[in-house]
C-alpha positions as CSV (number, residue, x, y, z in Angstrom):
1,X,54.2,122.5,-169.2
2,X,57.8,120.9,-169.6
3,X,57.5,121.0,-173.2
4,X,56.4,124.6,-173.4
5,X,59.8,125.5,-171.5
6,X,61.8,123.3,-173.3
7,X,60.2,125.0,-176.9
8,X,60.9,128.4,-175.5
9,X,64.1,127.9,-174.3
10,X,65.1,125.8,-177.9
11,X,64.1,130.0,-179.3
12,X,65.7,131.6,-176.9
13,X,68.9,129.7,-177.8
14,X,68.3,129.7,-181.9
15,X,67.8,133.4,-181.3
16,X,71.1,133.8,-179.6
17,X,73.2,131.1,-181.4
18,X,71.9,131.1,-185.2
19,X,72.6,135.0,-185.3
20,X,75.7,134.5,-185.9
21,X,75.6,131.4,-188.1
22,X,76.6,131.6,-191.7
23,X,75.9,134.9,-193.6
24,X,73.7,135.3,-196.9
25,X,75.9,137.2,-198.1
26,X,78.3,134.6,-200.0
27,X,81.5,136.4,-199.9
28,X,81.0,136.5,-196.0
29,X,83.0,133.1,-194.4
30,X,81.4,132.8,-190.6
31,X,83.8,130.8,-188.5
32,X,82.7,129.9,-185.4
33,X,85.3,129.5,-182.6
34,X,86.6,129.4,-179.1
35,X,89.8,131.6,-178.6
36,X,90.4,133.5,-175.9
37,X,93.1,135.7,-174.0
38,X,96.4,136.1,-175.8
39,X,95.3,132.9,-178.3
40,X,92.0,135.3,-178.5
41,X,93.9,138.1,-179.6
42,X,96.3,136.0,-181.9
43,X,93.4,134.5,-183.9
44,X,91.8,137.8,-184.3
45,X,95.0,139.4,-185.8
46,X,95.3,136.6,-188.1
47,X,91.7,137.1,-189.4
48,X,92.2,140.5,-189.8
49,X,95.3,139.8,-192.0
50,X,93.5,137.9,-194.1
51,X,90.6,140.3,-194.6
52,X,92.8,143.2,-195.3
53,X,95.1,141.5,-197.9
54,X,93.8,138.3,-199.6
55,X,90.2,139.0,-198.7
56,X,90.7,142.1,-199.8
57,X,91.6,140.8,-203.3
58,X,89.3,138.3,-203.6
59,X,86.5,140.0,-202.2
60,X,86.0,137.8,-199.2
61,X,85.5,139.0,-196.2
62,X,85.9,136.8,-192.5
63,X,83.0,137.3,-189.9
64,X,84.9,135.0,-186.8
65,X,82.3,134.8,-183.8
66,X,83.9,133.5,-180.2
67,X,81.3,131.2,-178.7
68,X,82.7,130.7,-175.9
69,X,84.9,127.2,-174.8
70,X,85.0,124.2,-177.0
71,X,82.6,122.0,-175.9
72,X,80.3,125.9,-176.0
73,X,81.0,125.6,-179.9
74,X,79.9,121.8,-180.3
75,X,77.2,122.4,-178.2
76,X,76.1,125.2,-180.4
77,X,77.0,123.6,-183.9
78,X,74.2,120.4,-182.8
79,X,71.7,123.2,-181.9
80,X,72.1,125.0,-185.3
81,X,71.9,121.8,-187.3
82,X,69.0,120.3,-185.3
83,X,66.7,123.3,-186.5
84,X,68.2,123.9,-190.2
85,X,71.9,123.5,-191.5
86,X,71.4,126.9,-192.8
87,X,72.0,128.3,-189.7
88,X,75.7,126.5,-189.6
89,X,78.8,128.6,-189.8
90,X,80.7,127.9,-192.8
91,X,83.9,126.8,-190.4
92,X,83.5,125.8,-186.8
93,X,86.5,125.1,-184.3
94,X,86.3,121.9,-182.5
95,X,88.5,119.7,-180.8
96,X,88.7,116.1,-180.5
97,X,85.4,115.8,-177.8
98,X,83.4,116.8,-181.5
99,X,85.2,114.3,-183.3
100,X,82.3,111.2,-183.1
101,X,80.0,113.6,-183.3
102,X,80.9,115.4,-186.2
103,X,82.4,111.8,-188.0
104,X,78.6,110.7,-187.9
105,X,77.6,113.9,-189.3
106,X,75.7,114.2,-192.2
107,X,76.1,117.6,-192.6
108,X,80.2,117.9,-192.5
109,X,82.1,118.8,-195.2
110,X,85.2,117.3,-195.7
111,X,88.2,118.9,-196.5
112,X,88.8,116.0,-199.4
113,X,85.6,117.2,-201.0
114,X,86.6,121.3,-200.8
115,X,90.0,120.0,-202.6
116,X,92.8,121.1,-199.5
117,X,95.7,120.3,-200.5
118,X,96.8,118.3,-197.2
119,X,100.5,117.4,-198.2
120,X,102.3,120.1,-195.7
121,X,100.6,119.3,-192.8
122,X,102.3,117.3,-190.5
123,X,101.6,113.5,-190.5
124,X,100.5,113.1,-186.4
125,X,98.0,116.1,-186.6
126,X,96.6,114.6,-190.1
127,X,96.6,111.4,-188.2
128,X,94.9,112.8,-185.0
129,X,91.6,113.9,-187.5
130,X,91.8,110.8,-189.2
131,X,88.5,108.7,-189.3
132,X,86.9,105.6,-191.4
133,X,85.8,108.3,-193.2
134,X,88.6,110.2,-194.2
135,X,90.0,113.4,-192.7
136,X,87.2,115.2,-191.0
137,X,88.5,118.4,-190.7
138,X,91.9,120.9,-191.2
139,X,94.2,120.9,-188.6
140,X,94.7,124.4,-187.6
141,X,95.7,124.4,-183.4
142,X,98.0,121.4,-183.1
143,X,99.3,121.3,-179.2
144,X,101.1,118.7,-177.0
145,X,100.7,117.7,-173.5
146,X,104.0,119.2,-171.8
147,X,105.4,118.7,-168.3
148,X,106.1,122.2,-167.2
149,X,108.4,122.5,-164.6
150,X,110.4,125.3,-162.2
151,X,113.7,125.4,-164.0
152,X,115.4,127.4,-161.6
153,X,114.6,125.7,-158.4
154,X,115.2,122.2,-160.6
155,X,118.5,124.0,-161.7
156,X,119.4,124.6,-157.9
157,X,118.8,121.0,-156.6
158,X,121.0,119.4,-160.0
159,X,117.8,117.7,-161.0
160,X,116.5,117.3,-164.4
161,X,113.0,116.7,-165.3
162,X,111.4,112.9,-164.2
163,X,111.6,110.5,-167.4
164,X,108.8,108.2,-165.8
165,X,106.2,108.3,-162.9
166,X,108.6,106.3,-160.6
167,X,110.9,108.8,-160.7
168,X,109.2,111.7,-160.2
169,X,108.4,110.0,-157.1
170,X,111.7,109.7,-156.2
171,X,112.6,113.3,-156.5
172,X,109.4,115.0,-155.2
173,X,110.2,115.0,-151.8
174,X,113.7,117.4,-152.3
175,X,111.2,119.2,-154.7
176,X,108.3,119.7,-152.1
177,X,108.6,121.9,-148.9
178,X,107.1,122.1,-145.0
179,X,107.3,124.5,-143.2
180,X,107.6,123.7,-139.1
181,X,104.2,122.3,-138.2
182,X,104.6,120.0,-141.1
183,X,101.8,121.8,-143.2
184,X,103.4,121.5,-147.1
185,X,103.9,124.8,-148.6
186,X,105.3,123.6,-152.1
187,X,104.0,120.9,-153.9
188,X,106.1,118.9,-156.1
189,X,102.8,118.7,-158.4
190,X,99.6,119.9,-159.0
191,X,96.7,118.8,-160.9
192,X,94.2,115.5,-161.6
193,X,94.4,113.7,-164.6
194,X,92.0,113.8,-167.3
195,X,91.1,112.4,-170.4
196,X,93.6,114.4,-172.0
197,X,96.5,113.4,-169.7
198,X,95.2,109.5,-169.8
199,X,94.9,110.0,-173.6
200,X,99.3,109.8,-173.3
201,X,99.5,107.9,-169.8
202,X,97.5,105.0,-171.2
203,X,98.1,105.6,-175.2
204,X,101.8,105.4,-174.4
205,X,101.7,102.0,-172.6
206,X,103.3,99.0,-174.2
207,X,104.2,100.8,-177.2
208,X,100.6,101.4,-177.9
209,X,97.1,101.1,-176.2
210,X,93.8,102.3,-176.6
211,X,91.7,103.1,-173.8
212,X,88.6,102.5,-176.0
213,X,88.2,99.9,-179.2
214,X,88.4,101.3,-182.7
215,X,91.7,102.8,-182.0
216,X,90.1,105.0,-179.6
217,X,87.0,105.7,-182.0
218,X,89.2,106.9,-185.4
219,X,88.1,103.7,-187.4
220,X,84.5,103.9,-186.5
221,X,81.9,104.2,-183.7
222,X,83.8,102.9,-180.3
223,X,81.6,100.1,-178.7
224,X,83.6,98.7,-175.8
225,X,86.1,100.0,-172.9
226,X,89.7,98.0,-173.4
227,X,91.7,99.4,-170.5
228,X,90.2,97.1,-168.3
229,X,90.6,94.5,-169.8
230,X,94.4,95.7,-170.6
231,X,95.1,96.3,-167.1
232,X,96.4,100.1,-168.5
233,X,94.1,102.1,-166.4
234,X,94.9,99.7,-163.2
235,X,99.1,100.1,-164.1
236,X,98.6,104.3,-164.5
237,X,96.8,104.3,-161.0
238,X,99.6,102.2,-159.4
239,X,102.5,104.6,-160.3
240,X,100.2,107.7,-159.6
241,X,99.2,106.8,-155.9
242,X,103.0,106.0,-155.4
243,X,103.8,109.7,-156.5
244,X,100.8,110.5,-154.9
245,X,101.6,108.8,-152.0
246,X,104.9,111.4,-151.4
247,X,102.6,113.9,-149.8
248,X,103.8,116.4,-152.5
249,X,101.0,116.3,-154.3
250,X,98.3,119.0,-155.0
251,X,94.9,117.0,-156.2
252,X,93.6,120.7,-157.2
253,X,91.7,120.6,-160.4
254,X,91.3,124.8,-160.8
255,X,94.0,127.3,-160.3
256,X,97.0,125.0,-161.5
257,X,98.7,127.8,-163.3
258,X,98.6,130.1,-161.0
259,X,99.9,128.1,-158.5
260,X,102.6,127.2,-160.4
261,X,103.1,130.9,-161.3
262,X,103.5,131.7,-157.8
263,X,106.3,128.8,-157.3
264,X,103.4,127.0,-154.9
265,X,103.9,123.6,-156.5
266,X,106.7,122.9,-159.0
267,X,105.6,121.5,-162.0
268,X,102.2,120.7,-163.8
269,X,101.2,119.3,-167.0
270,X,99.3,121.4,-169.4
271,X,99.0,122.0,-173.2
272,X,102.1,123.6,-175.1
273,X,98.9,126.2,-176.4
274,X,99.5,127.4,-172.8
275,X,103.1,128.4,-173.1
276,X,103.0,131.9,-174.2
277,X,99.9,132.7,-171.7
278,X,102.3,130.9,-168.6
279,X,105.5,132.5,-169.5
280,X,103.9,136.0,-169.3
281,X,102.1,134.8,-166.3
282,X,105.2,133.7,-164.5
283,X,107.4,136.9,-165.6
284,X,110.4,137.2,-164.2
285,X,110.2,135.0,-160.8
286,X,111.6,132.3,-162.1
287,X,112.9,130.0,-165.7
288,X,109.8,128.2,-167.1
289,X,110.9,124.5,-168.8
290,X,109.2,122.0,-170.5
291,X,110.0,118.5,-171.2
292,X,108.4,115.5,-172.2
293,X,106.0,114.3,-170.4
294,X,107.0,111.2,-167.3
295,X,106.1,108.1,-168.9
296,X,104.1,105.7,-166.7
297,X,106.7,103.0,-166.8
298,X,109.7,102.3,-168.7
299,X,107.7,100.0,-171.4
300,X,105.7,103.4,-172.0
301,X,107.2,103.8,-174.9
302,X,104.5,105.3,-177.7
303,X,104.9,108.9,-176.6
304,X,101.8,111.4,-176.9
305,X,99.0,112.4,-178.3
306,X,98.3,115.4,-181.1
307,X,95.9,118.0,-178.6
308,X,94.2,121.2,-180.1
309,X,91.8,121.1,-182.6
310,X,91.0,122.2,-186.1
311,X,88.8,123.6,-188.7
312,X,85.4,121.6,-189.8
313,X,83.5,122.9,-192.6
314,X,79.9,122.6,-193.3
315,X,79.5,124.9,-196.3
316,X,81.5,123.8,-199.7
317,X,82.4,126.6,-201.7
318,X,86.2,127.7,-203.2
319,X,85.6,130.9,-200.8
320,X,86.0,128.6,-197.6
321,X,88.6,126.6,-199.7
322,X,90.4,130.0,-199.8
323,X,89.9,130.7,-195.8
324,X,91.5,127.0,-194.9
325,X,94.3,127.5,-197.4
326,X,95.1,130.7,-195.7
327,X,94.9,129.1,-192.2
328,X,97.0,126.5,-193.0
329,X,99.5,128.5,-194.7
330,X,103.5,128.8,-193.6
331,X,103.0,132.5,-192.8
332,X,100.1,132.3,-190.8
333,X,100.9,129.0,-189.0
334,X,104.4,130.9,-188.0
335,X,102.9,133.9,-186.5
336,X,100.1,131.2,-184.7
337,X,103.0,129.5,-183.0
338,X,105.3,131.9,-182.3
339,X,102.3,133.9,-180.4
340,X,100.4,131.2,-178.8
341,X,102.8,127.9,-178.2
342,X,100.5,125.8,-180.7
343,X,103.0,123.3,-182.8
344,X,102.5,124.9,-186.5
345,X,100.6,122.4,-188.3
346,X,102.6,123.3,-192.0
347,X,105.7,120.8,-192.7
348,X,106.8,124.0,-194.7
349,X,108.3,125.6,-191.5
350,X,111.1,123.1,-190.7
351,X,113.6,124.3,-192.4
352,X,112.3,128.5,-192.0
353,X,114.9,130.1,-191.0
354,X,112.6,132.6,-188.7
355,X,111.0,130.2,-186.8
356,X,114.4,128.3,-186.3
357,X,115.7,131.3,-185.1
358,X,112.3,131.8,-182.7
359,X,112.7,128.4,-181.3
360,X,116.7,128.7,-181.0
361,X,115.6,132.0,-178.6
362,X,113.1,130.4,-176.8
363,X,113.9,126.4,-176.3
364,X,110.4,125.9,-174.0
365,X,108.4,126.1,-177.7
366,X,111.0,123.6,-179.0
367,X,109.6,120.8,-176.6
368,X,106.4,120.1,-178.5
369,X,107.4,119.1,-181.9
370,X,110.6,117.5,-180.5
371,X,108.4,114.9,-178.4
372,X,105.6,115.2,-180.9
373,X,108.2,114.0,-183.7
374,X,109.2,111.3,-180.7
375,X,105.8,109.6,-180.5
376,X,104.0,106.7,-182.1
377,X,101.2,108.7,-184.5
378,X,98.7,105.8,-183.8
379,X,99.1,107.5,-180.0
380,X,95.6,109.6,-180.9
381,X,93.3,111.0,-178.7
382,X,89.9,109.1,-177.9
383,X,87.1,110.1,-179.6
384,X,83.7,109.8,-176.9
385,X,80.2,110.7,-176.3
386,X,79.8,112.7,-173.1
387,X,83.3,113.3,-173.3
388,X,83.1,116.1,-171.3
389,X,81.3,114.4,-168.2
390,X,84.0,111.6,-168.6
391,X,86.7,114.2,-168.6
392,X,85.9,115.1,-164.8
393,X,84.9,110.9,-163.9
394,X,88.2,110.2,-164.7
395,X,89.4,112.8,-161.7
396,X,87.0,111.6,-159.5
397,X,88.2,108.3,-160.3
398,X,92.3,109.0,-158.8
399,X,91.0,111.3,-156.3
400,X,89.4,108.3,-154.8
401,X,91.9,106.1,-155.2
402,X,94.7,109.0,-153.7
403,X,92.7,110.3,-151.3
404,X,90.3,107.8,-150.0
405,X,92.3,104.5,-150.6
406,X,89.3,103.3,-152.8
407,X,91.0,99.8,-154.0
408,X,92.9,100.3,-158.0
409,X,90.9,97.7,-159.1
410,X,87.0,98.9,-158.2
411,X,88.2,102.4,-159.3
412,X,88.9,100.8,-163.0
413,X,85.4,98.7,-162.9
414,X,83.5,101.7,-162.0
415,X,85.7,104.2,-164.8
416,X,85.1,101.1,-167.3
417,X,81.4,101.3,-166.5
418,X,80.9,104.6,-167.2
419,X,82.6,104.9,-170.4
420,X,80.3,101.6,-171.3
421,X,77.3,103.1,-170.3
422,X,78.3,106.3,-172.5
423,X,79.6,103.6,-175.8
424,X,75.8,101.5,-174.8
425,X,73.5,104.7,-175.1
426,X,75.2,106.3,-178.1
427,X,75.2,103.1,-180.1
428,X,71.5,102.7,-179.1
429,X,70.3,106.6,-180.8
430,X,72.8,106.9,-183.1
431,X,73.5,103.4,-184.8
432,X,70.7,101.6,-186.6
């Protein structure tokens, strides 16, 4: 009986899903991807550029199908090739939780074999992609982890942003408010670490660390947990439970912006991809700033990681060649950033006189490249499998140890474990 619902719902989903996969028609290029919002409405007008002037021309014409968040696309791109890889998109948008995935793909198409020309993209998002074998895919949505903070109330009290977790620590009581009963009605911070945050907390540490082997998965298959072992997981957790330990901290894991957007806590870390969508959010109640992100101590010196994701291509013809060119390209990677808060990926833009003018008129977009330009490119994010249920373990991980007082040094055995367990079971089905 299990097996009849599991065959029925494997056609309900190929029905839904592979309708959308990559058209017979060849001059159609189906890309797959998972904008939304204002980035939703960007991407769109940047596909319907290209369709009405250079596909126009050539005679291409892009079909781009939202499937919903990225870990919705990967999940979707495994279903599609599991049945046949004619039901792939030609292009699909991932980010880095695809990356092992799609490095042990047989089906990927790398942008070395469709000929992109990957000179003018900038080094640390080239870097970010880069696996034992080769570039996997086009960077196309380059972001940076940002500390995003209340400028105006910062402004008020002389404060400038934290430089390191100690501190922040230091200044989040004059940042945090109670009202009479003691109940806190501004936070100094809000938010839980995740895999994303860790990915520059731990990366950062000692110049450079890794939280798995293999440089966090980019020269191969990752098989065992180092920041255990490294005592960088255990260090993070100290200077987090001391800020933690203020009382002005929100351990919320929904709803961050708009608390922040309605001045309830002061500051939160986030993607630069958010920028645009928090600005507009925020209005006119107060200044937005970004600044680097707090390193976890002093020796923290390697910076952060390239976020986003990019383009991976599973059909090779010069039609998706022409697609990714396009993408890539100084005019379209301006009007991506300057609507959105995504780094442009193109090298070509440093010395535009547009965009310098754009990020002369708004210095939050500025942030970014400045700290990306700061960091150690070998700072890369982790490449996992289940990276999406380790995402949330991590958060569960220093809520217990904020929270509950679970002892630093259980709360890294049991994190270690999980990632094992995760490294154990993919080695076992994937790697003869």
């Amino acid at each position: 009986m299990k097996k009849i619902i599991l065959t029925a719902c494997m056609l309900l989903l190929s029905l839904s899903v592979f309708a959308g996969g990559s058209s017979e028609d060849e001059n159609t290029v189906t890309i797959w991807h998972s904008n939304s919002g204002m980035i939703g409405t960007a991407f769109d007008e940047i596909i319907e550029r290209f369709n009405s002037t250079i596909g126009e021309e050539k005679g291409i014409y892009v079909e781009a199908i939202y499937q919903g968040a990225a870990n919705d696309v990967l999940t979707k791109v495994k279903a599609a090739a599991a049945v046949s890889t004619s039901t792939l998109p030609d292009i699909a948008q991932l980010d880095a939780t695809a990356a092992l995935d799609m490095m042990n793909a047989e089906y990927l198409v790398l942008p070395e074999e469709l000929g992109i020309d990957t000179s003018s993209i900038m080094p640390s998002a080239v870097e970010s992609l880069m696996s034992e074998k080769g570039l996997l895919a086009v960077p196309f949505n380059a972001s940076s982890l940002l500390f995003y903070y209340n400028k105006t109330l910062f402004d008020s009290l002389g404060l400038e942003p934290p430089a390191t977790l100690d501190e922040f620590a230091t200044i989040a009581p004059l940042l945090g408010e109670k009202d009479s009963s003691g109940t806190v009605t501004r936070y100094a911070f809000a938010g839980v670490p995740t895999t994303y945050e860790l990915g520059a907390f731990i990366g950062a540490q000692k110049g450079l660390s890794y939280i798995v082997d293999e440089e966090n998965g980019h020269t191969g298959t990752p098989r065992t947990v180092l920041f255990d072992k490294e005592g960088t997981f255990a260090n993070f957790l100290e200077h987090w439970k001391k800020l933690y330990d203020t009382g002005y901290v929100n351990n919320i894991t929904s709803g961050v912006s708009t608390e922040f957007a309605s001045a309830r806590t002061v500051s939160l870390l986030a993607s630069s991809s958010n920028l645009s969508t928090v600005m507009k959010t925020v209005g006119d109640r107060f200044e937005v700033g970004t600044a680097f992100v707090p390193k976890t101590d002093e020796e923290a010196t390697g910076g952060v990681n390239i976020g986003g994701g990019a383009m991976f291509s599973f059909s090779d013809n010069e039609n998706v060649k022409t697609v990714l060119d396009y993408l890539i390209s100084p005019e379209t990677q301006l009007e991506w950033a300057e609507k959105t808060g995504y780094m442009p990926v193109n090298t070509g833009l440093d010395d535009n006189p547009e965009y310098i003018a754009f990020l002369d008129a708004n210095p939050q977009f500025k942030v970014a490249m400045e700290q990306t330009e700061a960091s150690n490119p070998k700072v890369t994010g982790v490449w996992l499998p289940s990276a999406y249920q380790i995402y949330y373990s991590f958060q569960t991980e220093i809520r217990n140890v904020t929270e509950n007082n679970k002892p630093i040094d259980d709360a890294v055995r049991d994190m270690a474990a999980i990632i094992q367990k995760a490294l154990d079971d993919y080695a076992e089905q994937n790697i003869n």
